[in-house]
N, C-alpha and C positions, 0 to 999 in steps of 0.2 A: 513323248510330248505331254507338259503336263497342266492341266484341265484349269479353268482362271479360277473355281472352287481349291484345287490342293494348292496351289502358287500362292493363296490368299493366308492358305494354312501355314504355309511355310514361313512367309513374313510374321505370319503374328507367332509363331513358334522362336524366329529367329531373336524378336527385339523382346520376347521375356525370356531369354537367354544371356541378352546382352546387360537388361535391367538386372537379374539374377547375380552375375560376374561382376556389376556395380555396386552393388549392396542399394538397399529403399534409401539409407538415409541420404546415400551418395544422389542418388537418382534425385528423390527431392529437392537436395539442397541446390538445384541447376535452377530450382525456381524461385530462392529464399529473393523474397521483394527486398531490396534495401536501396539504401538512397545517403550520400552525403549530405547529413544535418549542418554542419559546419567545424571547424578549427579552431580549437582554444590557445589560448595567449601563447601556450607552452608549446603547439607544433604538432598533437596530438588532433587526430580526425576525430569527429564524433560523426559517426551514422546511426540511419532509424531502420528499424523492423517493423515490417506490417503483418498483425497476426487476422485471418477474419476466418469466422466459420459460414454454413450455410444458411444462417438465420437473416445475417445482414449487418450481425456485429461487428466490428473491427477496429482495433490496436494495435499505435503508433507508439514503439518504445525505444529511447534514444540510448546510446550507450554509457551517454554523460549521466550519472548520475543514478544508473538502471530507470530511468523517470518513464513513467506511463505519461506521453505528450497527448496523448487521445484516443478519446472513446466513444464510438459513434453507436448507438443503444436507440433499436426503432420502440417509438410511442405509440396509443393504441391508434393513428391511422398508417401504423407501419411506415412514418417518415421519421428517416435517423438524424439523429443530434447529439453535437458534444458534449458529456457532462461532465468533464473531470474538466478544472483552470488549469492555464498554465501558459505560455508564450511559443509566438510562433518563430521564431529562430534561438537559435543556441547563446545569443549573447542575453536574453533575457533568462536563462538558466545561471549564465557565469556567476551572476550578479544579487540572480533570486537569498533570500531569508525568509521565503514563507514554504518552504521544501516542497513545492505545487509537483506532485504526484513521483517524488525520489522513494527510493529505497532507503530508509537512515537506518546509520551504527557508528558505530561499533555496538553504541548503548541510545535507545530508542527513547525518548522523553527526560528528565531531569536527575542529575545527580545532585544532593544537596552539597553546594561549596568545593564540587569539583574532586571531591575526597571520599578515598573508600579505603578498605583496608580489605587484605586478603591475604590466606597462612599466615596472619600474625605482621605482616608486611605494608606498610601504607601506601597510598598512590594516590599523586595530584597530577587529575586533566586539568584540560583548559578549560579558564569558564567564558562562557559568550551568552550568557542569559542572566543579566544581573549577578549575583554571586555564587550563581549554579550553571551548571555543565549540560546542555543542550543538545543531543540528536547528534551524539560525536564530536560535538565542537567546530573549533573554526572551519575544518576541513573536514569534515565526518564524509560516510559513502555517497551523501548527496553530492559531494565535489569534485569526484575521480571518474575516469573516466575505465570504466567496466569489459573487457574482456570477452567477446562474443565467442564460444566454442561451437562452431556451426555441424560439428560432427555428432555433438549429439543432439543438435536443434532439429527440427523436423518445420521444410517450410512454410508458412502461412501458418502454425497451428503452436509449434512451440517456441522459445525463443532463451539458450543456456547463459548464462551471462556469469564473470567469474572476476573475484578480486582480490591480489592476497594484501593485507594490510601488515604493514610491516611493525617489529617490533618498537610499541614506544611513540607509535604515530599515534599524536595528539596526548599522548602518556599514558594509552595501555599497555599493560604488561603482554607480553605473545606475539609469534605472529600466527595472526589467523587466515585463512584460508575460507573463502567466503563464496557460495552459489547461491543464486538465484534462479529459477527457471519459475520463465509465465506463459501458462498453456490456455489459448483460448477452443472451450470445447464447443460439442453442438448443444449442447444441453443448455448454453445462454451463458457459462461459467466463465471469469477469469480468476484462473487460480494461479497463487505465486508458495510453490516452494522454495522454503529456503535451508541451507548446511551450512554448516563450519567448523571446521578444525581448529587445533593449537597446539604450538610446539612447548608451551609454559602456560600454568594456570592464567586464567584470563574471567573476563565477563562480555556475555554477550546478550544484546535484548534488539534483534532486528525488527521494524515494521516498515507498512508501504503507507505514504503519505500522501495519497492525492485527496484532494478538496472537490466532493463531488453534489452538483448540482442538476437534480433529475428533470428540472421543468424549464431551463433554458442558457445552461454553463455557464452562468454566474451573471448574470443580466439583472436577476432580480433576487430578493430574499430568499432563505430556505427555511424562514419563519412558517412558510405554510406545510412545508412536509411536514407527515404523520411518522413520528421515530417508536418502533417498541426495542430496549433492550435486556434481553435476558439476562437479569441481573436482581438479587434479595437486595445489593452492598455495595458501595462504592468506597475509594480512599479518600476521607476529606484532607486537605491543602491547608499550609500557610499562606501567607500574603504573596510570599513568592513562589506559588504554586507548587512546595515540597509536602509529600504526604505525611500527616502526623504519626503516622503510624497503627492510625486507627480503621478497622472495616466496621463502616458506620451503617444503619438500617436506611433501604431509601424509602422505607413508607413515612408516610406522612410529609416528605419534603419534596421539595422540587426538583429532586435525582429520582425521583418514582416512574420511569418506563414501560412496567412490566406490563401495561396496555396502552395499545400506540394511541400517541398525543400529540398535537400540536407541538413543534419546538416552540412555538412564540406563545404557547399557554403560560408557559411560568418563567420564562428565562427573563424576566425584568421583575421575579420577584424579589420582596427586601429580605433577601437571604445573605447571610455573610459570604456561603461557600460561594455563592453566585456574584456579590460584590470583588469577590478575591482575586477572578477570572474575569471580571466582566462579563461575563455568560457561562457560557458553559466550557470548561477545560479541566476534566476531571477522568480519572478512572475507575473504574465499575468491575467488579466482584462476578465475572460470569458463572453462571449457574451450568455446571458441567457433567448431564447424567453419565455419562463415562467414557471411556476412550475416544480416539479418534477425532474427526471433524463434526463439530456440534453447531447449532443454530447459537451467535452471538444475537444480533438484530436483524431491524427489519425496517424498509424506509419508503415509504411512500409519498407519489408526488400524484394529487387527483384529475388535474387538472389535463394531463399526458398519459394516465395509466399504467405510468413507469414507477416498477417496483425493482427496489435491491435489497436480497439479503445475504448478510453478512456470515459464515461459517468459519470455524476456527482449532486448533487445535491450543492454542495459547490461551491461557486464563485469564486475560483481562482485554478489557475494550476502553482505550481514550476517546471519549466525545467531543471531538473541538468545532464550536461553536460559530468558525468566523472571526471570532472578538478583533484581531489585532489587524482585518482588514479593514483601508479607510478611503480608499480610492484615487490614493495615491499611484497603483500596481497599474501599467496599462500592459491586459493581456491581450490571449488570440482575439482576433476580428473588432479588433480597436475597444475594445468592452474595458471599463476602469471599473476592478473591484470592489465595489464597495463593503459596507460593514455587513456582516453577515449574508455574502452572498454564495458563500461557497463551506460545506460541513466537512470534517476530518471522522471518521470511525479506522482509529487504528488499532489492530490489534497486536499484545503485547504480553510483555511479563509487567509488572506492577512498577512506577517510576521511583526511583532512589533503593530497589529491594535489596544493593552491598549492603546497604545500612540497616538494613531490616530486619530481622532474624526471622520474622514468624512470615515474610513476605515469601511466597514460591521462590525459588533459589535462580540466580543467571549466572551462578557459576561454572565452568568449561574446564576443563585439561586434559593433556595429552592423552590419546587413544578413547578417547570420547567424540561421537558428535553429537554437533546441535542440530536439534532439525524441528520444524513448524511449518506448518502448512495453513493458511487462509487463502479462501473463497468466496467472491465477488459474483453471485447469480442475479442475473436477469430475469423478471418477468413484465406481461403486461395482464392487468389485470381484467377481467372476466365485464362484459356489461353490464350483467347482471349487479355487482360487486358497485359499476361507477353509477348506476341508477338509484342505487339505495343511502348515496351520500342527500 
């Protein structure tokens, strides 16, 4: 007969036997949160993943589009709030052109006139931004719907997401072969790696696009956050936001970051670059002491105590300012966007760099991969820190 201490034994012997025989990720994934988002035109499900750690954060990310739908980040009385925009069902996604928190590509920000050349060989995308080539184009990774591989996701915590884009979609050369994984840690991190393959030379410049607003998801300005970004240099633009070609100094302009400032200090000054964008829609020169994941920026909202900074393995950071929102958008919880209510930090390789020669390279081919990593930390800042404003 045996004693209700070893009978106790034997159960918890038996079910990490059974756990062990299932493999962890098997076992986990019996708990991965999902939920149908909704069906696109095409017949195609989209579902969301919820990623949360033990702090209180937690990430709602849809399939359509890899999109970050939400992020709930506690303030200094540790009450959570959304701060990334974006709609609460999937038909405001179908229809979206402000990429409210997509993964974009093939090629992340502008090609000028849609046209690149590569080995000697030309190539014309589509253009859907005036007479330049936009975040992929008409159908870039913002518009497909993404591939969840739950065998290597881990529930609540990572979430693998996969897409092959085919040869000639949108008129890149290759087909590539595309991951994404977004791991929320306990450290306050949302980090998003990403890979890709190609079966033929190609170009690739993947980032994550969400619009994020730390003092109340885009209700009101983010003229009041305090932005630092680590950066000597930024590319200044044409009229139609194509980089000259130039890494220009930001001291003495209104691209000067490098100690946090007010967004709404200068961004209505009578600056050409700032006329050119409307505000601020420009790329910045990161300062990168060496390998690895380095401090891009840094963003602060006082009001909440909510801080994000931005880390990166990619040499450049686009600062988009809001400009092109006008409150026509009605997002989550009936809120209408208005102008500058919502900031883009994305980071990136440099915007038009086929055309660039002295630009860091977004060239790819066969038996090569591409790979980047950027990280999204949370903090809340110290009393000490909010008494001394």
């Amino acid at each position: 007969m045996h004693s209700p201490g070893r009978s106790l034994q034997l159960v918890v012997l038996v079910l990490v036997l059974v756990l062990s025989c299932a493999g962890p990720r098997d076992a986990l994934n019996l708990q991965m949160e999902t939920e149908l988002f909704g069906v696109t035109p095409d017949g195609d499900s989209v579902y969301v993943y919820t990623l949360r750690n033990s702090k209180g954060i937690e990430a709602r990310i849809i399939t359509f589009g890899a999109v970050l739908q939400s992020l709930l980040v506690p303030d200094w009385w540790n009450a959570r709030s959304d701060i990334v925009l974006g709609y609460e069902t999937l038909e405001g996604y179908l229809d979206d052109r402000a990429y409210f928190g997509a993964i974009v590509g093939r090629y992340a920000n502008r090609i000028a006139r849609g046209r690149f050349t590569l080995e000697s060989k030309p190539f014309t995308l589509t253009t859907n931004d005036g007479p330049n080539h936009l975040h992929g184009g008409l159908r870039g990774f913002d518009k497909v719907v993404w591939k969840v591989d739950e065998d290597a996701s881990v529930a609540g915590r990572t979430l693998v997401l996969d897409y092959v884009s085919p040869d000639g979609e949108e008129g890149y050369p290759g087909t590539l072969s595309v991951r994404v994984i977004y791991t929320l840690t306990d450290d306050n991190s949302l980090r998003i790696d990403y890979g890709a393959q190609t079966d033929a030379p190609t170009i690739v410049n993947l980032s994550h696009h969400s619009y994020f607003n730390l003092a109340d998801g885009g209700r009101g300005t983010i003229l009041d956050h305090e932005l630092m970004i680590n950066a000597d240099q930024f590319t200044p633009v044409d009229a139609t936001l194509i980089p000259t070609g130039e890494l220009r100094s930001v001291d003495g302009t209104a691209m000067d970051f490098r100690r946090p400032k007010r967004i709404g200090e200068s961004i209505n000054n009578d600056d050409q670059q700032l006329r050119h964008a409307g505000g601020y829609d420009h790329n910045w020169v990161l300062r990168r002491p060496g390998g690895g994941v380095s401090l891009a920026a840094r963003l602060r909202e006082r009001n909440t105590g909510r801080i994000m900074e931005v880390l990166t393995t990619e040499p450049g950071l686009q600062f988009y300012s809001g400009n092109f929102l006008d409150g026509t958008i009605s997002g989550k919880r009936g809120i209408a966007y208005a102008h500058r209510n919502g900031l883009c930090l994305e980071t990136q390789h440099f915007p038009d760099a086929p055309n660039h020669s002295a630009f860091p390279s977004t060239e790819l081919y066969p038996g090569s991969t591409y790979s980047s990593t950027t990280v999204y930390r949370f903090l809340v800042e110290t009393e000490g820190a909010r008494m001394s404003d």
